[in-house]
ZAMARGU-4260 file (C-alpha; in steps of 0.2 Angstrom, whole numbers, plus 5000, padded with zeros to 4 digits):
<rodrens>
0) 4340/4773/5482 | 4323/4774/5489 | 4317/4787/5503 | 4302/4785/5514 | 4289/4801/5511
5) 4274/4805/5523 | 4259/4810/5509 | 4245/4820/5513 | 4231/4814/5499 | 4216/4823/5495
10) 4203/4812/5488 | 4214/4801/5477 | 4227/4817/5474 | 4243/4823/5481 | 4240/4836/5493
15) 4258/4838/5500 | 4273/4827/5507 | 4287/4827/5518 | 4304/4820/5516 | 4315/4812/5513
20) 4310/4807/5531 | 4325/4801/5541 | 4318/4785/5547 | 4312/4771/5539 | 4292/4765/5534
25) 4286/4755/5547 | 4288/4771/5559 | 4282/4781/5543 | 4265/4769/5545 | 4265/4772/5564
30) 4265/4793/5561 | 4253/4792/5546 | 4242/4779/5558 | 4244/4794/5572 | 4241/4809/5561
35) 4225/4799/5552 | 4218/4795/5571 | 4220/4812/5574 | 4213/4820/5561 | 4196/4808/5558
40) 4193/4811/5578 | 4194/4831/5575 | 4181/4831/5559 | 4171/4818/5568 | 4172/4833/5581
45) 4168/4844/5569 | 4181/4856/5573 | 4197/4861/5564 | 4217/4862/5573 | 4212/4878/5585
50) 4197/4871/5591 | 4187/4881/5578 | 4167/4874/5572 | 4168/4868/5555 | 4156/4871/5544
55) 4146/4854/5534 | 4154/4857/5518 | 4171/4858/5526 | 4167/4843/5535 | 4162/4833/5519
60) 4182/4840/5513 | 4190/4835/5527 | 4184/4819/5528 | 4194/4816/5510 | 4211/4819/5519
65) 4221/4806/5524 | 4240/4802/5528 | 4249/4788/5518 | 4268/4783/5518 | 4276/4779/5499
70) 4294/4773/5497 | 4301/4782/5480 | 4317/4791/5474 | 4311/4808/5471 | 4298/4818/5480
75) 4280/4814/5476 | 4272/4826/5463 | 4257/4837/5470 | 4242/4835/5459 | 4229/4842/5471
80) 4228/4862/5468 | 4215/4865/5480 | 4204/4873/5468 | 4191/4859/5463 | 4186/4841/5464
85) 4198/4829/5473 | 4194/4814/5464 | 4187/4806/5476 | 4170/4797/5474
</rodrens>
């Protein structure tokens, strides 16, 4: 049976998920629009969640996050370590 996840993505990498979520994808797409509009209006702002200045390479990094629903049976796998390259272009 399939579940609805909420990805974070990294580039083109998974960052992190939650899940199974306990309702179904179109409200998955309405938090993932939410969260998306919430994060690209703090970057644009140039600071992070507590308000704090970003600095221009953390603001180029930020800008390659963005949330995502995906229906699957098991968790999405992480494949963004944090440790280089997103895959982004």
């Amino acid at each position: 049976m399939l579940k609805v996840w909420l990805i974070v993505y990294h580039g083109t990498l998974v960052g992190g998920s939650w899940g199974p979520l306990p309702y179904d994808m179109e409200a998955c797409l309405r938090v993932a629009a939410d969260q998306n509009a919430d994060w690209t209006a703090r970057v644009d702002r140039g600071v992070d969640k507590d308000g704090n200045a970003l600095t221009a390479e953390q603001i180029g990094k930020a800008r390659q996050i963005r949330f995502a629903c995906v229906e699957t049976e098991e968790r999405p796998e992480i494949t963004y370590d944090g440790s280089g390259p997103s895959g982004a272009e």
